[in-house]
TORSEDREN-108733 format. One record per residue (C-alpha): z negated, y, x; residue number from 1. Coordinates in steps of 0.2 Angstrom, whole numbers, plus 5000, padded with zeros to 4 digits. Example, Ala and Ser with C-alpha at 12.3 -4.5 7.8 and 13.67 -1.06 7.14 Angstrom:
SITE_w_v_u_num
SITE_4961_4978_5062_1 $
SITE_4964_4995_5068_2 $
***
This chain:
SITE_w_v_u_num
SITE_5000_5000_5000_1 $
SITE_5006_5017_5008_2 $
SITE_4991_5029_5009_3 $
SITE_5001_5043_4995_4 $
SITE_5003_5027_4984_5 $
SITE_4982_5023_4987_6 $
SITE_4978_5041_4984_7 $
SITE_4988_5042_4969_8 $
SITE_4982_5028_4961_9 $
SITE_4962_5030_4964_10 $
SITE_4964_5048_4956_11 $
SITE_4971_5037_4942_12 $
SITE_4956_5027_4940_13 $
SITE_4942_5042_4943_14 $
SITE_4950_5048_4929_15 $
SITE_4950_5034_4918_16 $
SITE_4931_5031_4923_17 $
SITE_4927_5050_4918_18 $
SITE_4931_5045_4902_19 $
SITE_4925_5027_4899_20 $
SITE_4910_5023_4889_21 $
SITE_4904_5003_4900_22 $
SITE_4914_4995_4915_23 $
SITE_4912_4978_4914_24 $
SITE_4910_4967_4930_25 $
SITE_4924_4954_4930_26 $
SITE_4927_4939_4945_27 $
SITE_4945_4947_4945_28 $
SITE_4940_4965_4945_29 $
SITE_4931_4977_4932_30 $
SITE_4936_4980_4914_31 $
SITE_4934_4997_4907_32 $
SITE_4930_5000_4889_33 $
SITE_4929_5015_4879_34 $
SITE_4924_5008_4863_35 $
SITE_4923_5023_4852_36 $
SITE_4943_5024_4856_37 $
SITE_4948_5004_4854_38 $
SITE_4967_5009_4848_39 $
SITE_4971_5017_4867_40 $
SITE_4976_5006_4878_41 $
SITE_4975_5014_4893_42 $
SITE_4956_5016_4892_43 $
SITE_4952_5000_4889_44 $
SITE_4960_4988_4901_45 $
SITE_4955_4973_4912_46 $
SITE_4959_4980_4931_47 $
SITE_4967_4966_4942_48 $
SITE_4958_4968_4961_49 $
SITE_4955_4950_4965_50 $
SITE_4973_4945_4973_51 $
SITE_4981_4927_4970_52 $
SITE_4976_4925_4953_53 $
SITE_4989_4919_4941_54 $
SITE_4995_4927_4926_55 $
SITE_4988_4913_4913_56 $
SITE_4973_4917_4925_57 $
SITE_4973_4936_4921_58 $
SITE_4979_4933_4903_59 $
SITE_4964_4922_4898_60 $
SITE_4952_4934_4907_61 $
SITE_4961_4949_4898_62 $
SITE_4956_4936_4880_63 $
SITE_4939_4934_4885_64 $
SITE_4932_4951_4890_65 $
SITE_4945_4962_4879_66 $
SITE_4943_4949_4863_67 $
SITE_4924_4948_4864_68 $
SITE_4925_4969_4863_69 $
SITE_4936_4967_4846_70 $
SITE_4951_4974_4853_71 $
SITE_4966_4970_4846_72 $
SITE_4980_4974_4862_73 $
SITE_4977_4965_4880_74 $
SITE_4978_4976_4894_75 $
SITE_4980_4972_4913_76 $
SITE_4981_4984_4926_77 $
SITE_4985_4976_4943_78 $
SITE_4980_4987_4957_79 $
SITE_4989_4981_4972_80 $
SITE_5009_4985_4971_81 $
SITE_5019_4967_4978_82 $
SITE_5003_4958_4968_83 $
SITE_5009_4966_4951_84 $
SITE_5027_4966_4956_85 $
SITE_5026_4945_4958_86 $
SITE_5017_4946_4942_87 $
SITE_5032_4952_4930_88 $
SITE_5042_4936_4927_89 $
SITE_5025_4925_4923_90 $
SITE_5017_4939_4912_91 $
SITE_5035_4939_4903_92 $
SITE_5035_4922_4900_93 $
SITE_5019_4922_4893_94 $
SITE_5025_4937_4880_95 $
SITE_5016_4951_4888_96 $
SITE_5028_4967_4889_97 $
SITE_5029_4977_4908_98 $
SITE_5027_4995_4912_99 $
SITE_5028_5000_4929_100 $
SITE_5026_5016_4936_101 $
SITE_5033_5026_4951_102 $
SITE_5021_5038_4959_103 $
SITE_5029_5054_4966_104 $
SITE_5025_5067_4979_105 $
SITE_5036_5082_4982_106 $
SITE_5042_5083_4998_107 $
SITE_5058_5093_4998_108 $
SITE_5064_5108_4988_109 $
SITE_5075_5107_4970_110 $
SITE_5094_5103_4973_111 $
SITE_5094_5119_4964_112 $
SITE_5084_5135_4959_113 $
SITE_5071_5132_4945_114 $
SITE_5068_5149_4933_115 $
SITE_5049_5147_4927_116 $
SITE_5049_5165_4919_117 $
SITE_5048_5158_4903_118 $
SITE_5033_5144_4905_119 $
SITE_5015_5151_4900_120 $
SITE_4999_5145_4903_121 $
SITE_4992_5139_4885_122 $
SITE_4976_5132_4878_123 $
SITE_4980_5114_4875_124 $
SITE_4979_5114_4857_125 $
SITE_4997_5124_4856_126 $
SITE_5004_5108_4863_127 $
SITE_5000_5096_4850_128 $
SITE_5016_5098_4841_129 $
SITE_5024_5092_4858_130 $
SITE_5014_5078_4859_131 $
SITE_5015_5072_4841_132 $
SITE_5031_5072_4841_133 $
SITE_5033_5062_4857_134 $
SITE_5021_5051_4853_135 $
SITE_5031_5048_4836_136 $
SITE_5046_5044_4846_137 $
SITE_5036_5031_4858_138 $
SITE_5025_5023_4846_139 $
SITE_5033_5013_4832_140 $
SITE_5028_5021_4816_141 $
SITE_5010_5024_4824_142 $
SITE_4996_5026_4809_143 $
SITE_4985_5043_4808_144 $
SITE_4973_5033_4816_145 $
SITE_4981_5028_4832_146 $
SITE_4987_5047_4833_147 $
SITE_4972_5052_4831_148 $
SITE_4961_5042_4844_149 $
SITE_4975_5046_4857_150 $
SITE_4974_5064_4855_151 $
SITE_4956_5061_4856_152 $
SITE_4957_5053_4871_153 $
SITE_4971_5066_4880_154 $
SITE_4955_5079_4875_155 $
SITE_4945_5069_4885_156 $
SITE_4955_5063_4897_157 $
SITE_4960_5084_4901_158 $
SITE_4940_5087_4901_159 $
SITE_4938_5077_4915_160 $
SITE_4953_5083_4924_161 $
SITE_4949_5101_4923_162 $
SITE_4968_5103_4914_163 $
SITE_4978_5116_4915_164 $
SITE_4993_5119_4902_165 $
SITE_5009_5125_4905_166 $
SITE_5023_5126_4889_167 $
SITE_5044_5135_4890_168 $
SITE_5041_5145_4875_169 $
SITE_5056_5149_4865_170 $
SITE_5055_5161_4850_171 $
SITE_5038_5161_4853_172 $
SITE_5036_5143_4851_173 $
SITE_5030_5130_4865_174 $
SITE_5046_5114_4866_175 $
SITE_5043_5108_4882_176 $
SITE_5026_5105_4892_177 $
SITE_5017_5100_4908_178 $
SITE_5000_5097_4913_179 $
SITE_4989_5098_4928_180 $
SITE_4972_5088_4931_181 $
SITE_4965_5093_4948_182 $
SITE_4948_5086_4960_183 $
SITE_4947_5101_4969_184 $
SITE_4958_5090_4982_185 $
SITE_4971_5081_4973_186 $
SITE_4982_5087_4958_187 $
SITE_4994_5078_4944_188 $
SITE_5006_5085_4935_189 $
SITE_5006_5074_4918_190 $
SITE_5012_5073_4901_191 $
SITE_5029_5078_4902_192 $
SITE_5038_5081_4887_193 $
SITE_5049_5091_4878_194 $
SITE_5053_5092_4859_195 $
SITE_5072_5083_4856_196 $
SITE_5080_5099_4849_197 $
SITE_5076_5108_4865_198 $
SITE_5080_5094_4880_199 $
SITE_5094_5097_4893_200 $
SITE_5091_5113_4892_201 $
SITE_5079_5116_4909_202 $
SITE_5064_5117_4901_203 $
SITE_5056_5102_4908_204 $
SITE_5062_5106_4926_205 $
SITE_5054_5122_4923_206 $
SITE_5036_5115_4917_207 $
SITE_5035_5103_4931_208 $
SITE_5038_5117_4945_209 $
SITE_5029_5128_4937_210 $
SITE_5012_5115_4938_211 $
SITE_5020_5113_4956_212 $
SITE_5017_5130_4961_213 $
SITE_5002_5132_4953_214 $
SITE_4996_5116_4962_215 $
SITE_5001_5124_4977_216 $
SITE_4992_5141_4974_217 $
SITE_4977_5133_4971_218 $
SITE_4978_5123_4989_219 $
SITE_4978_5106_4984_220 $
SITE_4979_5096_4999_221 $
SITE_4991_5082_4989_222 $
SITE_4999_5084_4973_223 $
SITE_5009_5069_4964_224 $
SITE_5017_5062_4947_225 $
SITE_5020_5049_4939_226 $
SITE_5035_5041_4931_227 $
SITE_5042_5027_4921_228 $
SITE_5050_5016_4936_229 $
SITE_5064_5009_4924_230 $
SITE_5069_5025_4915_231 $
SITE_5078_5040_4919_232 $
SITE_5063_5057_4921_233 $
SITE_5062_5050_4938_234 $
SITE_5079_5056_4942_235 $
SITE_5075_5074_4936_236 $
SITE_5059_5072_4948_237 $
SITE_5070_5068_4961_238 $
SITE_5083_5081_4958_239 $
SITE_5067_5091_4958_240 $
SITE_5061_5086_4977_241 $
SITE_5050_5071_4973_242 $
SITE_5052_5055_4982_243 $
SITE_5044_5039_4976_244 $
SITE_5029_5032_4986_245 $
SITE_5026_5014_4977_246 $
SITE_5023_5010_4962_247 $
SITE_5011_5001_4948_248 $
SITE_5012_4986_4937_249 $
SITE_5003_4985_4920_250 $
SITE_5005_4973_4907_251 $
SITE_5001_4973_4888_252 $
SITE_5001_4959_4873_253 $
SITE_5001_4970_4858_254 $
SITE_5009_4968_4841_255 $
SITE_5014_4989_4842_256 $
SITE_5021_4985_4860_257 $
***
């Protein structure tokens, strides 16, 4: 694991710590709960440190320690990168679905000139029309329930990441949006999205430089992203001067997956 990805990834998991409610010890890692939000997956998963284990292994650990707490997805986070790569084609098999995910640091300048002029700083709230509507797009027809606990969790999540908000306001009305969650040391720049109506047009380029140089302002020594591996917002990263540093392999069993 290169030391960008290990730096990356352990900013991850503060993160999900901040905001979970019991971490269970397991012989093949630690499961993390937050049992007031059981509908979000990524705050209640079984993390994978133990390496050689199987993916029946995983998944029946996964059953006991995530069944006995009620929930009704399985979640598996495996923390070293060729370990959760080696694990795709059993977990498939076995009917669990893959997301992995390519952290990014920025190490050159854009291919072109980004204009920022028209991103604000906003109080999280004004974004929620952003990310209902993404979160419609990704979630099959999610129930008030799960949109809820999710937007619960995001407050939660931002709390503990001491977020900042940045939006491309047209007519006065936020359609694309980035976050940055900062240590003090490290900064993210998360939750990337941009209403359908208003994509290819900049905006998202924008938001992400514009947490860029606010990262940079506030001189963080490392700053990175992450993307999905197997989709295309990587190659906007990259047209943006990120390069990916490795990536991460989860796995979920869920019927909404």
């Amino acid at each position: 694991m290169t030391s960008e990805l290990a730096r990356s990834a352990a900013f991850e998991e503060a993160l999900r710590d901040a905001v979970s409610e019991r971490v269970v010890p397991s012989p093949l890692g630690s499961a993390v709960f937050n049992d007031t939000l059981p509908l979000v997956w990524s705050l209640n998963v079984l993390r994978v440190e133990r390496t050689g284990a199987t993916a029946e292994e995983i998944a029946a650990e996964a059953e006991r320690l995530q069944g006995e707490a009620g929930l009704t997805h399985r979640r598996v986070v495996v923390l070293d990168e060729a370990e959760g790569r080696g694990l795709e084609d059993p977990f498939n098999a076995l009917g669990w679905k893959t997301d992995a995910y390519l952290f990014m640091i920025p190490r050159r300048e854009p291919n072109r000139p980004v204009d920022t002029s028209d991103v604000a700083e906003v109080e999280r709230e004004a974004l929620a029309p952003i990310r209902e509507s993404i979160l419609r797009e990704w979630l099959t027809e999610p129930s008030e329930e799960v949109l809820r606990q999710i937007s619960e969790a995001d407050r939660l999540v931002a709390a503990a990441g001491n977020a900042r908000h940045f939006a491309a306001v047209v007519g006065g009305v936020p359609v694309s949006s980035s976050d940055l969650y900062s240590d003090g040391r490290t900064a993210q720049i998360e939750d990337v999205g941009t209403l359908p109506d208003h994509r290819g047009q900049g905006h998202a380029s924008a938001v992400v430089m514009r947490a860029l140089e606010e990262a940079r302002a506030m001189d963080h020594e490392f700053v990175f992203l992450t993307a999905d591996a197997r989709d295309w917002p990587k190659e906007l990263y990259r047209r943006l001067g990120f390069d990916g540093v490795g990536e991460r392999y989860a796995y979920l069993l869920s019927e909404a997956s």
